[in-house]
C-alpha positions as CSV (number, residue, x, y, z in Angstrom):
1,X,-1.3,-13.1,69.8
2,X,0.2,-11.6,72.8
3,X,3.4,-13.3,74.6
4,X,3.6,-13.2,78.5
5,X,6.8,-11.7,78.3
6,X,7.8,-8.6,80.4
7,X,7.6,-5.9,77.9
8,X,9.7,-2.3,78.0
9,X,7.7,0.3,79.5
10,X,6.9,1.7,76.2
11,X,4.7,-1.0,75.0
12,X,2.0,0.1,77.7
13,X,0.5,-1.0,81.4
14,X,-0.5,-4.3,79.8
15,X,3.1,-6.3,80.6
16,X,3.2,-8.6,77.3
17,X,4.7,-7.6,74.2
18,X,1.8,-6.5,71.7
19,X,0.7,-7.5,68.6
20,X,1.9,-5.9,65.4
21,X,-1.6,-4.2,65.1
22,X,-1.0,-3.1,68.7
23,X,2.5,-1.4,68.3
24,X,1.2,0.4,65.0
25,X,-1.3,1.9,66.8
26,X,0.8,2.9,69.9
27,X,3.1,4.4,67.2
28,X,0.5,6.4,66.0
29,X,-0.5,7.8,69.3
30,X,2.9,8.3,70.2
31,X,3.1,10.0,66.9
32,X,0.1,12.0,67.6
33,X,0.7,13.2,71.2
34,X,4.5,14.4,70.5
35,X,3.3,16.4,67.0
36,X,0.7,17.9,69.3
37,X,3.4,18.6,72.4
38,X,5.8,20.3,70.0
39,X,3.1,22.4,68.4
40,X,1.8,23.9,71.8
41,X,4.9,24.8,72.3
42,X,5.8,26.3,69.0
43,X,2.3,28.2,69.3
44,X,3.5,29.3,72.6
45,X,6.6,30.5,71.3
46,X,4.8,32.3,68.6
47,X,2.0,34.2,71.7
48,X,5.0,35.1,73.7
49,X,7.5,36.6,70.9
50,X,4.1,38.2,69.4
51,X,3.0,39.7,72.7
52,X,6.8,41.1,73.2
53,X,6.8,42.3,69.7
54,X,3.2,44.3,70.3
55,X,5.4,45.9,73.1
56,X,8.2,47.2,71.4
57,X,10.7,44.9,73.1
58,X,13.7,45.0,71.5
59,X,17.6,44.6,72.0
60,X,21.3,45.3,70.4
61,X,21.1,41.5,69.7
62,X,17.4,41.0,69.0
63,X,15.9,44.2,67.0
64,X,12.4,44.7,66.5
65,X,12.7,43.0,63.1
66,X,14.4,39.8,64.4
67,X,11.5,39.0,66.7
68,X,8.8,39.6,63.9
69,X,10.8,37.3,62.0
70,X,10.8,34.5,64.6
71,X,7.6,35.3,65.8
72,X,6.1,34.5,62.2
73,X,8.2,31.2,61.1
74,X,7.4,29.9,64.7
75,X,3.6,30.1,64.0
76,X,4.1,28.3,60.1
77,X,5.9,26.2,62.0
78,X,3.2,25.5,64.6
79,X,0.8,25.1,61.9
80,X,2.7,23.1,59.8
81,X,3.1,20.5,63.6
82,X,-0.5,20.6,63.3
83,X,-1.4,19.2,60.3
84,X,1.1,16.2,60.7
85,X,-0.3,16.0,64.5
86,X,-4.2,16.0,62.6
87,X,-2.9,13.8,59.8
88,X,-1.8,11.1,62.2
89,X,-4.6,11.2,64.6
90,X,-7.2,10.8,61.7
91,X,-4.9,7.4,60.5
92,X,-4.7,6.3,63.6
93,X,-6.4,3.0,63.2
94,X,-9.4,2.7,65.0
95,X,-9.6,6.0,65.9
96,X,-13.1,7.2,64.4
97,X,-12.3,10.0,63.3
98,X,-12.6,11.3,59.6
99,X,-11.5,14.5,58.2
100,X,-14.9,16.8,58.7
101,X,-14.0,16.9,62.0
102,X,-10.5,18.8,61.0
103,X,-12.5,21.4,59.5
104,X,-15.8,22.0,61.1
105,X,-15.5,22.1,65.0
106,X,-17.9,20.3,67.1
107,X,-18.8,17.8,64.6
108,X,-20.3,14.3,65.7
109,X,-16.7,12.6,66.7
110,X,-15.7,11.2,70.4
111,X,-15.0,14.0,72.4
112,X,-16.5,16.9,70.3
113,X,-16.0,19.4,73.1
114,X,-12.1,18.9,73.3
115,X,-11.4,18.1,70.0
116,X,-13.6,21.0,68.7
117,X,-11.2,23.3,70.3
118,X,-8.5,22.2,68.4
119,X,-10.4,22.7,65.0
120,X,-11.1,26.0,66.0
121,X,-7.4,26.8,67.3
122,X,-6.2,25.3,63.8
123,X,-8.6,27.7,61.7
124,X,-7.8,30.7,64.1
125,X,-3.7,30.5,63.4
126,X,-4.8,30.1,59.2
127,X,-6.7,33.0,59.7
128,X,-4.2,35.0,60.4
129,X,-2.0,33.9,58.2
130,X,-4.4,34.2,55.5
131,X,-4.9,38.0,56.3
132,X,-1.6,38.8,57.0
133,X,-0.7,37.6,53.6
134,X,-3.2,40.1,52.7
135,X,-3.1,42.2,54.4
136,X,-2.7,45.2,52.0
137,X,-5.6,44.4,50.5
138,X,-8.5,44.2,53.4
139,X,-6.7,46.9,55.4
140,X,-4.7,47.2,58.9
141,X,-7.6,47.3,60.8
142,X,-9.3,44.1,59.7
143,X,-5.6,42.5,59.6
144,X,-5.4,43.7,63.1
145,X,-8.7,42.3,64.2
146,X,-8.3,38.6,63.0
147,X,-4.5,38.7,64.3
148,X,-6.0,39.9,67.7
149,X,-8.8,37.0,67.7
150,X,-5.7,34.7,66.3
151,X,-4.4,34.8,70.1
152,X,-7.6,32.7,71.3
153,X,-5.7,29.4,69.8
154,X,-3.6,29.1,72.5
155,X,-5.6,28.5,75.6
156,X,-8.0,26.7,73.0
157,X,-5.1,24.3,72.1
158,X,-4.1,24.2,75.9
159,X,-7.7,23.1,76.8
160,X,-7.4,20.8,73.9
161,X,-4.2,19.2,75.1
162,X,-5.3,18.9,78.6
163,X,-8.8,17.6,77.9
164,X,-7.8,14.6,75.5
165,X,-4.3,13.6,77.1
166,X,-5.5,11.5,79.7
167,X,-2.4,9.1,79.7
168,X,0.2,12.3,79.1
169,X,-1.1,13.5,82.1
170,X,0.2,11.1,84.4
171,X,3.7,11.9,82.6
172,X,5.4,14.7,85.0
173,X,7.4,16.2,82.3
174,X,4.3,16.6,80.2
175,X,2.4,18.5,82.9
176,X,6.4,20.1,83.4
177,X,5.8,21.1,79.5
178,X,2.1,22.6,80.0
179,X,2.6,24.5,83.3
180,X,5.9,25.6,81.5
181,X,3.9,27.1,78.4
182,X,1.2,28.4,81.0
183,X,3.6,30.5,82.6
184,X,6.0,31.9,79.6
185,X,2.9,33.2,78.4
186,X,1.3,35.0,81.7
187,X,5.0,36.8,81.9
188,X,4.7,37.5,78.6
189,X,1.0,39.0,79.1
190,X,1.9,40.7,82.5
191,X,5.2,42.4,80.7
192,X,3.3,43.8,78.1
193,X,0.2,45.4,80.3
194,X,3.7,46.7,82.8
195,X,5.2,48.5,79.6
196,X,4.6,52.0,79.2
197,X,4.2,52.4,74.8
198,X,5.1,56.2,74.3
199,X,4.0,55.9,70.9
200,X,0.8,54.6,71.5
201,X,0.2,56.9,73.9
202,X,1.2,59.5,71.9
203,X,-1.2,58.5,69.6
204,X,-4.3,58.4,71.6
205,X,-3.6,61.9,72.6
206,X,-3.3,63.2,69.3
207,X,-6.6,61.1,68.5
208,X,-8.4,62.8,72.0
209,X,-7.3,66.7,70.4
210,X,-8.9,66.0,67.2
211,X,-12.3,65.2,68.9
């Protein structure tokens, strides 16, 4: 039973203070949209220190080392975001949504395109932590590979955000947060193709004499 009482403005549009069924479930999504906020931008975090790292940036205060370091607790710690983020969406009551569609993208669920994305960003980032785990075992090479393909998850858990927050949207700090990610990472990007990699380079010429 609803009361026609002016309600805060974080009960909803509606203007009467919900039911108890209501506020659970606006707990939930509230829940569920700042897990998923503070796991783009860990995951952001993790694309921009690993895209510095890739170019040998490096300081007095920050070694190579330190930036590895952060690079790989921020992306256990995106991961770890996401799984209380999928946890809560999937209890969400009245959501529809069971736990195939965590695991196997583009599964019958409302809004397979957008939440497929997420699946896949999920399974990208435990990729690569898989490998790297292992990665003395299956080689640099293949490590390399899956921790390249690992960098798809963030525009896929961009898309993701963008494509199922239809009420953060209208929120200016939350577009504030997206075009904020969007940008760290394009400097990030644009840094690294700028940087000249003596090493590398001196490796591709050493790799052109042998031919």
């Amino acid at each position: 039973m609803n009361v026609d009482i002016p309600a805060p403005p974080w009960f909803g549009a509606t203007g009467t203070r919900p039911t108890v069924a209501v506020a659970v479930e606006d707990g939930f999504t509230a829940a569920g949209h700042a897990m998923g906020l503070v796991a783009m931008l860990l995951l952001t975090a993790t694309v921009v220190l690993g895209t510095l790292h890739s170019g040998r940036v490096s300081s007095a205060k920050w070694p190579r080392f330190a930036v590895h370091a952060v690079h790989r607790n921020a992306s256990l710690l995106a991961i770890a975001f996401l799984v209380v983020h999928i946890v809560v969406a999937i209890g969400k009551p009245g959501s529809g949504l069971s736990w195939p569609v965590a695991v196997v993208p583009y599964s019958t669920a409302p809004h397979p395109i957008w939440l497929g994305m997420g699946t896949v960003a999920l399974e990208l980032l435990l990729a690569a932590i898989v490998t790297g785990l292992l990665r003395l075992r299956i080689g640099f090479r293949s490590w390399r590979a899956v921790h390249v393909a690992a960098y798809a998850s963030w525009p896929l858990a961009l898309a993701h955000g963008l494509g199922l927050g239809t009420t953060d949207m209208t929120r200016g700090w939350v577009m504030a947060v997206y075009l904020g990610c969007a940008v760290a990472v394009a400097a990030a990007i644009t840094r690294r193709c700028l940087t000249v990699d003596a090493d590398r380079d001196a490796r591709r010429a050493a790799q052109a004499g042998q031919r």
